[in-house]
N, C-alpha and C positions, 0 to 999 in steps of 0.2 A: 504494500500500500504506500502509496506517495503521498508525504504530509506536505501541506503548500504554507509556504511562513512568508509575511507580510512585514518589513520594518517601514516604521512611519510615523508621522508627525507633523503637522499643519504647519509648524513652526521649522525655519533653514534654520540650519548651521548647528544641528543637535545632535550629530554625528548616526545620521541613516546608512549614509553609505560607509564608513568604516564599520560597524555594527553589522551592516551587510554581508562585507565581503569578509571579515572574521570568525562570524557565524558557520557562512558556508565553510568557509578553509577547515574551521574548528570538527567542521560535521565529516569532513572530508579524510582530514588528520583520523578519525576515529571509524574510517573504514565505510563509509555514507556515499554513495554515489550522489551529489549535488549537482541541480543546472543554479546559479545563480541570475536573474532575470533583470535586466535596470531598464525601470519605467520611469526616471529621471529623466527631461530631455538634457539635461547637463552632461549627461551620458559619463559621470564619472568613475562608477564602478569599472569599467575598461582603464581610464587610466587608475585607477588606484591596485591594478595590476601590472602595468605594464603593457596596458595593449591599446588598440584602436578604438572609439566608440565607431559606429554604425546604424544604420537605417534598421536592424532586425526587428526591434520589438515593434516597429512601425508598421514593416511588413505582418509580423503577428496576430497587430488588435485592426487591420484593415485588407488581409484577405481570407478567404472562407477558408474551413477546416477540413474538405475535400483531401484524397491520395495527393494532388500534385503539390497541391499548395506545400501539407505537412513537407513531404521531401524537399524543397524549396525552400520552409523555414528551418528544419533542419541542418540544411546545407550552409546557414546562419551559424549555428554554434561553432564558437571557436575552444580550443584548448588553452589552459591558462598555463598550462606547463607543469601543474602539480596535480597531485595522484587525485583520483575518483572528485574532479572540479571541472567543471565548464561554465562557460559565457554565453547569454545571449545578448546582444551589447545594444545600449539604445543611444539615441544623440539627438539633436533636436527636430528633428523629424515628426519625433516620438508628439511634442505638441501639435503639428498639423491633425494626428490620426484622433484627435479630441475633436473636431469641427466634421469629421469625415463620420465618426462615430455618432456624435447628436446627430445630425440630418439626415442617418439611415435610421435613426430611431432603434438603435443596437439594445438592448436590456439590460440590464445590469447586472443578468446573469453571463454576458456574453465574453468578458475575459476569461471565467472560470471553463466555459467554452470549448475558448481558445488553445486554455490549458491543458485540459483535456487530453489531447495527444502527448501531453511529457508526463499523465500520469500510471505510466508502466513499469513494470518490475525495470529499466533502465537504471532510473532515479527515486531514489529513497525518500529526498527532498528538492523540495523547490523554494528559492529563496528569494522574493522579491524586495526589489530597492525602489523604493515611492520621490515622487516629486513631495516638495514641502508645499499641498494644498488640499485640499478637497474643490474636485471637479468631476467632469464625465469619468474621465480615465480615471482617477483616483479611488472614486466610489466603487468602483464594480472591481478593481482591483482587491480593495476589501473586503467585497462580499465574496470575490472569490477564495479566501484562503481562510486555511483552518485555523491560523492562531496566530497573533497580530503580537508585535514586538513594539511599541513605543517609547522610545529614548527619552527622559524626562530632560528637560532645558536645563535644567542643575541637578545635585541632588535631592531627590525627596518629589512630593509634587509641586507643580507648579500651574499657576492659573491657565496660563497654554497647554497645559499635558490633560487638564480638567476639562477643557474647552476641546481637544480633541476627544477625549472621553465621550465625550456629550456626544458629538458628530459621530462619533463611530456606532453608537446604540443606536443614532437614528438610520446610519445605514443598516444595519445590519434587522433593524426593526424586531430583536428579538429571537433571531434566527439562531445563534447561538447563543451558551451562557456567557455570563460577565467572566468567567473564570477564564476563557479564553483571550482577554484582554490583560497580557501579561508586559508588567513596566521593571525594568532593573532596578535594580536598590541606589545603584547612582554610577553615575555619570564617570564612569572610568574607563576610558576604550582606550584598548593597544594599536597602533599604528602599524604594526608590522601585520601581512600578515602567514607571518613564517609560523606564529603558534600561539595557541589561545587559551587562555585564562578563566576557567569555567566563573560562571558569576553565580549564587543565587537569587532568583528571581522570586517578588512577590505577586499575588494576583488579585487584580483589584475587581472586586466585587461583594 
């Protein structure tokens, strides 16, 4: 079974994308086949490897889930160079497929979808990296995935991490429990990501 994990937070500069991409390495380190996914149009997750951002996730949430396509977006993932880790790399592209999504009237079950096809014995997990907002893409992001990681803006809570709280119940309208609304104890991310630091998490609900 493939678990889909969500980092995210309305608020920039809270550290999503290292949180990201240390998670996945962390999951990967411990034997986890990971795709890590950047729905960033900053498309930083690529470089905070060492690689290229690209148009993929563009291609992703804006063509159908059809044989050619999958092979097609496949053909997208690149190798990060370390064991049981991959890319789908986003850039800003990623904001046009938000305009292209509202005017087909897409669902907001439609990125979970999308996903769909990487949920096979392949990949253990799927680890998505968020823009800092709530929008088209944003929301259905969320309700695609089983368990949301929100970096609090400092230690402890903070009136933005509360305010995303709020947003996320109302995406989620109840769909899962609050228990899956899981925040770290604070605000300590490694920048490397050669090896990771298990944290324990508390869960707020």
């Amino acid at each position: 079974m493939t678990t889909v994990i969500a980092i995210a937070n309305q608020k920039g500069g809270v550290g999503k994308t290292t949180t990201a991409v240390t998670l996945a390495h962390g999951l990967a380190l411990r034997g986890k086949r990971v795709l890590l996914l950047d729905f960033d149009p900053q498309g930083q997750a690529a470089r905070a490897l060492h690689l290229s951002p690209s148009s993929a996730v563009y291609s992703l949430l804006t063509m159908d889930t059809g044989a050619s396509e999958t092979a097609y977006i496949q053909g997208k993932i690149i190798s990060t160079e370390r064991e049981n880790f991959w890319l789908l790399p986003g850039n800003k592209q990623t904001a046009d497929a938000q305009a292209m999504i509202n005017s087909q009237g897409k669902p907001i079950s439609w990125v979970r979808k999308t996903l769909d096809r990487f949920c096979t014995p392949q990949y253990h997990y799927l680890v998505l990296d968020t823009a800092p907002s709530l929008g088209g893409i944003q929301e259905r992001v969320l309700w695609a995935c089983d368990m949301v990681f929100g970096p609090p803006a400092q230690a402890g809570a903070s009136t933005s991490h509360d305010d995303f709280l709020t947003a996320l119940r109302a995406v989620y309208a109840g769909s899962i429990p609050a228990s899956a609304l899981t925040q770290p104890v604070a605000r300590r991310f490694k920048t490397s990501v050669t090896s990771v630091k298990p944290r324990t998490p508390i869960l707020d609900g």
